[in-house]
C-alpha atoms as a printed R data frame, in Angstrom:
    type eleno elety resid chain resno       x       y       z
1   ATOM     1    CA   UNK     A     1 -23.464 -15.246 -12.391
2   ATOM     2    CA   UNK     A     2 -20.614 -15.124  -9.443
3   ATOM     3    CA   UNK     A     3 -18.037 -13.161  -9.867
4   ATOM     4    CA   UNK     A     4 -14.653 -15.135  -9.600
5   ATOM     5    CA   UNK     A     5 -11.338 -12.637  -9.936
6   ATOM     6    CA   UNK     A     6 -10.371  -9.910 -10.930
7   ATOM     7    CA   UNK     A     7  -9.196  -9.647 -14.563
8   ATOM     8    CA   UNK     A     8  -7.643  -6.682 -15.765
9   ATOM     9    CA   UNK     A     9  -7.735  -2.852 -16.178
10  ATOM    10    CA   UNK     A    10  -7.427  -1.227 -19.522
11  ATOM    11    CA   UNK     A    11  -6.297   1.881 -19.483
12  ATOM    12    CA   UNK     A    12  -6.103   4.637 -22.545
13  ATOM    13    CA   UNK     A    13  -3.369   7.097 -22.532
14  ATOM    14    CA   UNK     A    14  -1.287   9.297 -25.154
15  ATOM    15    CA   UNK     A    15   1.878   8.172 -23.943
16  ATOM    16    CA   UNK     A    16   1.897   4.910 -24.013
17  ATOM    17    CA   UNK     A    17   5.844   4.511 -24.287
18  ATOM    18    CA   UNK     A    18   6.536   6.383 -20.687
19  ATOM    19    CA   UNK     A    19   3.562   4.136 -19.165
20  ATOM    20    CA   UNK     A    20   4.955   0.991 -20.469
21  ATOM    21    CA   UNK     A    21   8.170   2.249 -18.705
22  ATOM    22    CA   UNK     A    22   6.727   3.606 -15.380
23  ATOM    23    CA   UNK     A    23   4.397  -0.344 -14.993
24  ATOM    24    CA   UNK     A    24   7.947  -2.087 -15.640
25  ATOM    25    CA   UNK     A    25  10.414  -0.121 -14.273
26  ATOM    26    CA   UNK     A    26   8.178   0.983 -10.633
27  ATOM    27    CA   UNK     A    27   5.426  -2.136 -10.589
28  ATOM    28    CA   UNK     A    28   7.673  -3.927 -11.760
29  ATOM    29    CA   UNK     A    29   5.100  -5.872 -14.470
30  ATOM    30    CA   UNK     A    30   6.176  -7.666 -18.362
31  ATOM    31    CA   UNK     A    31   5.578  -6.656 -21.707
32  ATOM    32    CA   UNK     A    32   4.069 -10.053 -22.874
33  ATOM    33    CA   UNK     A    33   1.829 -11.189 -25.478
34  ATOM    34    CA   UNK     A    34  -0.996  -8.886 -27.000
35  ATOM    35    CA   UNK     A    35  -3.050 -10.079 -29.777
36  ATOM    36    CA   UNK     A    36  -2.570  -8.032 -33.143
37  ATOM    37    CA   UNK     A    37  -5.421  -5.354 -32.575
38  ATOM    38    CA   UNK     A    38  -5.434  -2.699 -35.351
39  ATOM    39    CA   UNK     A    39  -4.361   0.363 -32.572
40  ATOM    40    CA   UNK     A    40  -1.691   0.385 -30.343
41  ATOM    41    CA   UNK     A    41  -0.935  -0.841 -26.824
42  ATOM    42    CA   UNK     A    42   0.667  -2.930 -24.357
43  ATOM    43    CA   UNK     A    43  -0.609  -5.667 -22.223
44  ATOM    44    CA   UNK     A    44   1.507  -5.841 -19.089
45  ATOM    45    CA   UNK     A    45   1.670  -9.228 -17.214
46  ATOM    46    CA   UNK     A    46   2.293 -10.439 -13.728
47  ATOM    47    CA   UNK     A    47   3.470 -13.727 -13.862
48  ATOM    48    CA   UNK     A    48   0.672 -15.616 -17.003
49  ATOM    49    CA   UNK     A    49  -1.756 -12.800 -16.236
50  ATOM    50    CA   UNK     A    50  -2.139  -9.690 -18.124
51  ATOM    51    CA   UNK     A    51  -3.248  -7.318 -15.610
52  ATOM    52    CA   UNK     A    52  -2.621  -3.857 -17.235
53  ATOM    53    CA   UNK     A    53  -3.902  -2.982 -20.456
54  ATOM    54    CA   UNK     A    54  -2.755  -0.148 -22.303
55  ATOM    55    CA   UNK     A    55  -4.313   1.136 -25.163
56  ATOM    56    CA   UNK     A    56  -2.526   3.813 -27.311
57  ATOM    57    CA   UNK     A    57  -4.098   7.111 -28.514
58  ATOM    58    CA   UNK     A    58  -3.205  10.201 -30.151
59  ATOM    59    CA   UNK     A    59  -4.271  12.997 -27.656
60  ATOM    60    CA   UNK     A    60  -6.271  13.334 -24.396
61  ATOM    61    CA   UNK     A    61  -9.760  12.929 -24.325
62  ATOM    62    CA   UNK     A    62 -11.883  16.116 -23.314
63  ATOM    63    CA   UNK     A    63 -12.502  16.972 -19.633
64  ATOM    64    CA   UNK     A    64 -15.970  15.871 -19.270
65  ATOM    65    CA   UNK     A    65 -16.330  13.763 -21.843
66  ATOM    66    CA   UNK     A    66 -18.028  10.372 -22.146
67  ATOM    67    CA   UNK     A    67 -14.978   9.052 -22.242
68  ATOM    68    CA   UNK     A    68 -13.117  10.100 -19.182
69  ATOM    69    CA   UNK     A    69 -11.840   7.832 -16.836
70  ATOM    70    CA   UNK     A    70 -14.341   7.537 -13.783
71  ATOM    71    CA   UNK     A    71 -12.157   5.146 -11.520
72  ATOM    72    CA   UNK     A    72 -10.312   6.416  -8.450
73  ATOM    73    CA   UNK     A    73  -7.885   3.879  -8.323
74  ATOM    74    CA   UNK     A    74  -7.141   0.105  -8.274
75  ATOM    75    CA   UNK     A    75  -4.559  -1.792  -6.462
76  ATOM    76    CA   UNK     A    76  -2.256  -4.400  -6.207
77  ATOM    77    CA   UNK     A    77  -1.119  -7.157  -3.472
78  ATOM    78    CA   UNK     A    78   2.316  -7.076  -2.766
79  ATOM    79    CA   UNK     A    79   5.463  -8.184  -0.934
80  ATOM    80    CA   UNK     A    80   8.575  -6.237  -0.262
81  ATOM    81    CA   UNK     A    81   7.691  -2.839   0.941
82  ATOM    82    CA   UNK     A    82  10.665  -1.432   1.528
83  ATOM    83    CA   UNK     A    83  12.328  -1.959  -1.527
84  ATOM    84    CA   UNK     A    84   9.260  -0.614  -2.969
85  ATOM    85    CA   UNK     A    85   9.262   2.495  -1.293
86  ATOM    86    CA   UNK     A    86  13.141   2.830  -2.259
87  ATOM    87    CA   UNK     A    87  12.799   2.404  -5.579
88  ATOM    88    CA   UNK     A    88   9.735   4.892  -5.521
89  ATOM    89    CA   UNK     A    89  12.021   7.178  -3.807
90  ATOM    90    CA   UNK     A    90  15.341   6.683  -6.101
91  ATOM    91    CA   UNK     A    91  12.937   7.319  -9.235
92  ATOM    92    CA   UNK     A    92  11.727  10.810  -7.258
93  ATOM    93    CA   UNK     A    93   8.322   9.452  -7.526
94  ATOM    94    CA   UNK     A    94   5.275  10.908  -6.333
95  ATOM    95    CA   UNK     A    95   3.793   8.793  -3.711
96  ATOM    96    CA   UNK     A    96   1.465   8.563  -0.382
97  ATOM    97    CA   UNK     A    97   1.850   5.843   2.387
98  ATOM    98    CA   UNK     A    98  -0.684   5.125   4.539
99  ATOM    99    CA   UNK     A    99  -0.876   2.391   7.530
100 ATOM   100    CA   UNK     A   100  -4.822   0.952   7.897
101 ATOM   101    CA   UNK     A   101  -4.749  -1.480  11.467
102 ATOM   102    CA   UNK     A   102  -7.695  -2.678  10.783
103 ATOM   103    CA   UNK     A   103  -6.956  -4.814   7.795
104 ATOM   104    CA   UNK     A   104  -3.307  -4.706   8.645
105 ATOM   105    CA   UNK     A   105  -2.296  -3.143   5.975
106 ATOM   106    CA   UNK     A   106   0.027  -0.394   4.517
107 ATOM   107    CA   UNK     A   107  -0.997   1.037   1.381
108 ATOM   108    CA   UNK     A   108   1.631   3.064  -0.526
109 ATOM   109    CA   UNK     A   109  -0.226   5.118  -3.243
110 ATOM   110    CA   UNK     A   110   1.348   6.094  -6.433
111 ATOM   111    CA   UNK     A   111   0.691   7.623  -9.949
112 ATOM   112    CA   UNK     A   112   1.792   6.585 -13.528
113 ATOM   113    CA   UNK     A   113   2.731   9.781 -15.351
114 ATOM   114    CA   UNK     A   114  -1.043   9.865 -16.721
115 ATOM   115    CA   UNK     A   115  -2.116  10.159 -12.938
116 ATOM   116    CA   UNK     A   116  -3.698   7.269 -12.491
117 ATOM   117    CA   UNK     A   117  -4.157   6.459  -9.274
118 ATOM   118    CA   UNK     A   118  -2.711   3.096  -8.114
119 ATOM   119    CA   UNK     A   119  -1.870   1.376  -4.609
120 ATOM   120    CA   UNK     A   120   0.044  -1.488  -3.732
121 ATOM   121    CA   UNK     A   121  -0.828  -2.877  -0.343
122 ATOM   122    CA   UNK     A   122   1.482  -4.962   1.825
123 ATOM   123    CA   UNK     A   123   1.006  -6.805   4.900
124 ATOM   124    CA   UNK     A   124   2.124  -4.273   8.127
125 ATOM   125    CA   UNK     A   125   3.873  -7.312   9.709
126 ATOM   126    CA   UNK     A   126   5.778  -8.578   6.511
């Protein structure tokens, strides 16, 4: 087996109306199609790829359960950094930026209102 792209990340989350929100309205992604599953969600698309996956549920799951979320973040490619950073900053969202010279990158990190962690790096010399 070789592993050829990344596919998507499906996350879980009670509110599942604000996230759909916070992925259009900050990332920027589109409500597209989702095949009729019996439980609620969103699939969340970046051009003809579904990239976010939300899954609806009624309450959180248990700290420490076999269910919680292990993943410290995942991240995203991007152009326009400033307009990024002033929409972040127009919406009064929480975020981190962070300049890496090594890969020639800034990183500006940012959380959906479940917390999940997300960063969308841009080239330093776009």
């Amino acid at each position: 087996m070789q592993i050829q792209k990344f596919d998507h990340v499906n996350i879980r989350t009670s509110r599942l109306d604000e996230l759909i929100e916070w992925y259009t309205q900050v990332l920027g992604l589109k409500v597209g199609f989702r095949p009729p599953f019996s439980f609620p969600g969103a699939w969340l698309y970046l051009g003809d790829t579904a990239y976010v996956h939300l899954v609806g549920r009624d309450g959180a799951d248990p700290v420490g359960s076999e269910v919680e979320l292990k993943l410290e973040h995942f991240a995203f490619r991007a152009t326009g950094a400033k307009a990024f950073e002033e929409t972040l900053i127009e919406r009064g969202e929480k975020y981190r930026k962070s300049e890496i010279e090594a890969t020639n990158t800034v990183a500006i990190n940012v959380w959906d209102p479940d917390g999940n962690h997300i960063h969308v790096d841009f080239f330093r010399d776009e």
